[in-house]
Structures are given as C-alpha cells and as structure tokens.
C-alpha positions in Angstrom: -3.4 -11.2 2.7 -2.9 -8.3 -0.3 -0.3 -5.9 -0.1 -0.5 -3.4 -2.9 1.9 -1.0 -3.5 1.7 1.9 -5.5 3.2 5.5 -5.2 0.9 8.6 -4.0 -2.0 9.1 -5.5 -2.1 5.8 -7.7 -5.6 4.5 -6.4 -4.9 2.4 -4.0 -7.1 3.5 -1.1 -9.9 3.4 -4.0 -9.2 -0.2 -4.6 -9.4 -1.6 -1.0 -12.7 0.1 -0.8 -14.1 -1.9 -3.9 -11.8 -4.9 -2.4 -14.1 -5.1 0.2 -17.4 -4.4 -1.1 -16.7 -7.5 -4.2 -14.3 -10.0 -2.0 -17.1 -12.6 0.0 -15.4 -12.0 3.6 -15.0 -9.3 6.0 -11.6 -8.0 4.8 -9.5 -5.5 7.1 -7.9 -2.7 4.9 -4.6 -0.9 6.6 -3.1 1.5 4.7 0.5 3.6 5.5 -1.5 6.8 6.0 -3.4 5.2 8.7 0.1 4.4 10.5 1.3 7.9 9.8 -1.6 9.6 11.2 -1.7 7.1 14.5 2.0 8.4 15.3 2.2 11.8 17.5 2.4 15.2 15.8 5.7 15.2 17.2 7.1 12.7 14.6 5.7 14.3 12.1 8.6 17.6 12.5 11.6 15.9 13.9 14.3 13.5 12.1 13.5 11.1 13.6 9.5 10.3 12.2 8.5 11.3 8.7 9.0 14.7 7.0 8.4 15.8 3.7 11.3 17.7 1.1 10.4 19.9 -1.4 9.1 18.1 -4.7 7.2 15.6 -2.7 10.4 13.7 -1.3 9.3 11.7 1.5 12.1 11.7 4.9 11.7 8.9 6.8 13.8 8.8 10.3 15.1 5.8 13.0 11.8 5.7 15.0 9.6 5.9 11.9 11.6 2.6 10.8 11.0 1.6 14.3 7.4 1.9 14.3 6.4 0.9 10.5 7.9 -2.8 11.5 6.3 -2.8 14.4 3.0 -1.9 12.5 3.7 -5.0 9.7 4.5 -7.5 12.2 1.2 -6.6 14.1 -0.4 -6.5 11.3 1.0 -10.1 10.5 -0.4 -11.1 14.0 -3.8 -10.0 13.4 -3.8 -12.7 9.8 -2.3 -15.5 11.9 -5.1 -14.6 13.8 -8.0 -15.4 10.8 -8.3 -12.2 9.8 -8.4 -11.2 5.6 -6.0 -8.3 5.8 -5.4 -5.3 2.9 -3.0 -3.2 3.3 -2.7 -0.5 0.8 1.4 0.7 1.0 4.0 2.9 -0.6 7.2 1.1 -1.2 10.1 4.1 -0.8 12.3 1.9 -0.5 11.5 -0.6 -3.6 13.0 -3.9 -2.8 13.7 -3.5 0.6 10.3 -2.5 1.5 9.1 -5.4 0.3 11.6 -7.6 1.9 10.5 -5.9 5.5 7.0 -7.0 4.6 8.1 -10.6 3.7 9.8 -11.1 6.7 6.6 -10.3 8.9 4.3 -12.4 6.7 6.3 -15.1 6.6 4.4 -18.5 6.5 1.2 -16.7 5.4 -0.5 -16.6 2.1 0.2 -13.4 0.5 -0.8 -11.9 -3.2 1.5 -9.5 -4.1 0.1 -6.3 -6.3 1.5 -3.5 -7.9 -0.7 -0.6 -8.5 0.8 1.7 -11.4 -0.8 4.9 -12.5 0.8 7.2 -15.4 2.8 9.9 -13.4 0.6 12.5 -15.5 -2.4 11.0 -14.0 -1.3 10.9 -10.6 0.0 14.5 -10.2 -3.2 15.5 -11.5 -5.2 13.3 -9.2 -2.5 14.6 -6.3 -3.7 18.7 -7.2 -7.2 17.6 -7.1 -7.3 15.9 -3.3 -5.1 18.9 -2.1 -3.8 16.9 0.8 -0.3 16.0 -0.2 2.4 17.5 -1.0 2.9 18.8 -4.4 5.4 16.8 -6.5 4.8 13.4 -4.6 2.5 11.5 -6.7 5.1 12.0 -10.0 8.0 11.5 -7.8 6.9 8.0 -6.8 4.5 6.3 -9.7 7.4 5.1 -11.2 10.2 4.4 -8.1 8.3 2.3 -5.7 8.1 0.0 -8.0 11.6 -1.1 -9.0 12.9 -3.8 -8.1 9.1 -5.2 -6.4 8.3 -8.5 -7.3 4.0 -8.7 -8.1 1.9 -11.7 -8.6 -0.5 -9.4 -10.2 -0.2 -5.6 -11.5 -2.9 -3.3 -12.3 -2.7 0.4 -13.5 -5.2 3.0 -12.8 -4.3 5.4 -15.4 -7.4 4.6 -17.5 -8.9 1.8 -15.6 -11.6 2.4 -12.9 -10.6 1.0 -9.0 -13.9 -1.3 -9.1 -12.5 -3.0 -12.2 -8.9 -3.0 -11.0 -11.0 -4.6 -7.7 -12.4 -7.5 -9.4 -9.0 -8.8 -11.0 -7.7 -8.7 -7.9 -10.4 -10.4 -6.1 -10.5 -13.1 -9.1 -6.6 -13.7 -8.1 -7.6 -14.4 -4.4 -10.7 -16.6 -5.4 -8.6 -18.8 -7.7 -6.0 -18.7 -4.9 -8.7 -20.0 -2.2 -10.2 -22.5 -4.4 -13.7 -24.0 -3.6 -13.1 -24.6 -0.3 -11.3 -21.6 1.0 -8.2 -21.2 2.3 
C-alpha cells in the first residue's frame, strides 16, 4: 500500500497516475474525492456530510466520519485481499487522520508519503482547475501535514509528478526486494 497525503491541489492525483504507469503491477489508485463524489448530493449540504467555509475551510460532519472509516477499512480489505492499493488523501485532521488510516491497515505493508507543494503554487494550480473552492489549496499545503509521520516526502512545487513518481516507486521496489512482497 501508499497513502500520500497532501493538501488541495498539491499533485497528488498527478502522481498516482504516473504511480501506475512506472510501478511493474496493476496498482488501484483511491483518492478522497472519489469517496466524496460516491456519497449522495444530500451530504454534500447538510452537517452532517462535507461542506465547504469560506477561504477554502473544509466541514466535515458525524456521517462523513461515518463513512470515510468505512471507506479505509474497505479499502484495507481489498490489500488483504492481493491487491497494490494508492490512495491519494488529504489529512484535515493531521495526526489523527493518519492514526484512522493506521488502524485499518494494520498488519499490512504501508509507505507512508507526504506530498508538499509551496502554498503559492498550489493556489495557483487551485485558480487554474476551477473546481475547488477558492482559498483551499493555501489553506491546507502546509496544515495536513503537521504532526504526519512520512517514510518518504516529495514536493511538487518545482518538481514534475512523473519524477516525484519514480522516487516513490524506487521506495516500493527496494521495499519488495527481488522477490516481491
């Protein structure tokens, strides 16, 4: 398994694409948007789901908690399973985040990386897709990450996703060894 975590706009989803075209495997990439747009509309303007604040605050609600465990521990089951698992997340809530992924990987090999991209960067990056809210992608490149413990970091800012890709993937095929797994 890689979980990387990096705020809005970091580079993330651009990485798990060049994850899977360099890693040797089939690898399954999972990202937090892919949870947020599975759960009804109707989450998406009550309490209780996700909402976004003014500035690019992110809201997160009872059932939203609810639901993203239930998405990690799935996601768990699928790796216990055999299958190479990505999942491209956004740790709001730095340290504890993390710990609610730990707990549903538990027992399984997991490399750990933190995707940082200058705040500048990633507000501009945020204007240019048009699809978040404005303020997010500053908000967060520096807050999901403290208090995250990383086997590996890489930053964006100046560095392209395919290169970021191949230090990762190095990290997994040392990991693996010459005989897999």
């Amino acid at each position: 398994m890689i979980v990387l975590n990096g705020g809005s706009s970091s580079g993330k989803s651009g990485i798990v694409r060049c994850l899977q075209a360099v890693l040797p495997d089939p690898w399954l990439a999972f990202g937090v948007d892919t949870l947020v747009d599975a759960m009804p509309p109707s989450l998406r303007t009550s309490d209780a789901g996700i909402g976004f604040a003014d500035g690019g605050e992110v809201l997160v609600g009872e059932t939203f908690r609810t639901l993203d465990t239930a998405w990690a521990h799935g996601i768990a089951a699928m790796a216990r399973a055999g299958a190479r698992i990505v999942v491209d997340d956004v740790f709001l809530g730095g340290p504890e985040s993390q710990q609610r992924w730990r707990k549903a990987l538990e027992g399984l090999d997991v490399l750990w990386v933190g995707v940082r991209c200058d705040a500048e960067v990633a507000a501009a990056r945020e204007i240019a897709r048009g699809d978040r809210p404005s303020g997010m992608a500053a908000a967060q490149a520096e807050t999901v990450h403290r208090g995250v413990a990383y086997d590996l970091e890489v930053d964006t800012t100046r560095t392209e996703s395919l290169t970021c890709a191949r230090t990762i993937a190095a990290h997994v095929r040392d990991a693996e060894g010459p005989h897999g797994p």
